[in-house]
N, C-alpha and C positions, 0 to 999 in steps of 0.2 A: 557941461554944455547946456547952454541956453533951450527950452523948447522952440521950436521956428518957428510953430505959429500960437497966436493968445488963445488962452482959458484950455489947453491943449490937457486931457486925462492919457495917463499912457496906461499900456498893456504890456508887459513884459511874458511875450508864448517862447523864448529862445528855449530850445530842446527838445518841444514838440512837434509831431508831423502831422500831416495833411489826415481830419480835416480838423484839428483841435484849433489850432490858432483862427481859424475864422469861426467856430463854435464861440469861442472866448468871445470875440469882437463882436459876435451879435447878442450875446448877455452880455456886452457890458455898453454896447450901444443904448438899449432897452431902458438902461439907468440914466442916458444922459437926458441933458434938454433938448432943444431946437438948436441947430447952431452950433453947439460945442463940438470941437474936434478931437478924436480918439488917435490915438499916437502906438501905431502895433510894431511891436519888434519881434522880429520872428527869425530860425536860421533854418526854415522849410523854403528853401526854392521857390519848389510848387504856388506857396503865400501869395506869389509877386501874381501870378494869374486868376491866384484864387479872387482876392481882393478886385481887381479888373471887373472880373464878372460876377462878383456881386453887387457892385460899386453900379454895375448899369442894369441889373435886376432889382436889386431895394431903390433907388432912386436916393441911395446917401450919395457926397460927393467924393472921389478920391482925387485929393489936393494935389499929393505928392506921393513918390517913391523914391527910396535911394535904397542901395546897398554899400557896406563898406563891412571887408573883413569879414565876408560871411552871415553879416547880420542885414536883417530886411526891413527895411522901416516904411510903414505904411500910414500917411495921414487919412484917416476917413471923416468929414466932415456930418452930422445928425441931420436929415433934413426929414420933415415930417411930411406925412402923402395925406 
């Protein structure tokens, strides 16, 4: 399957729990550009709220969410402050 959205880096946290998959997504944000979109897959529940609330504390953007089959997909977009 296609990424949804362009220049899209993904994160594969499936198996880790809270707070690992948002530790990940903030090293590996760290690395991107301006702009670039990080793509977290996660099967921590928790993820879907975590991501929320950092998404409106760092002032990155969260594009989207979905779940399917247990898995948490989280687009977080780099925005520079």
């Amino acid at each position: 399957m296609a990424a949804e959205f362009e220049s899209t880096v993904q994160l594969d946290t499936k198996g880790l729990n809270c707070p690992m998959p948002l530790l990940k997504a903030k090293q590996r944000l760290n690395k991107l550009a301006h702009g670039e979109i990080l793509l977290i897959e996660a099967t921590d529940s928790g993820s879907v709220r975590d991501f929320q609330v950092f998404a409106s504390q760092s002032g990155h953007v969260l594009l989207k969410q979905s779940e399917d089959a247990g898995v948490y997909k989280h687009w977080l977009q780099k925005v520079v402050s």
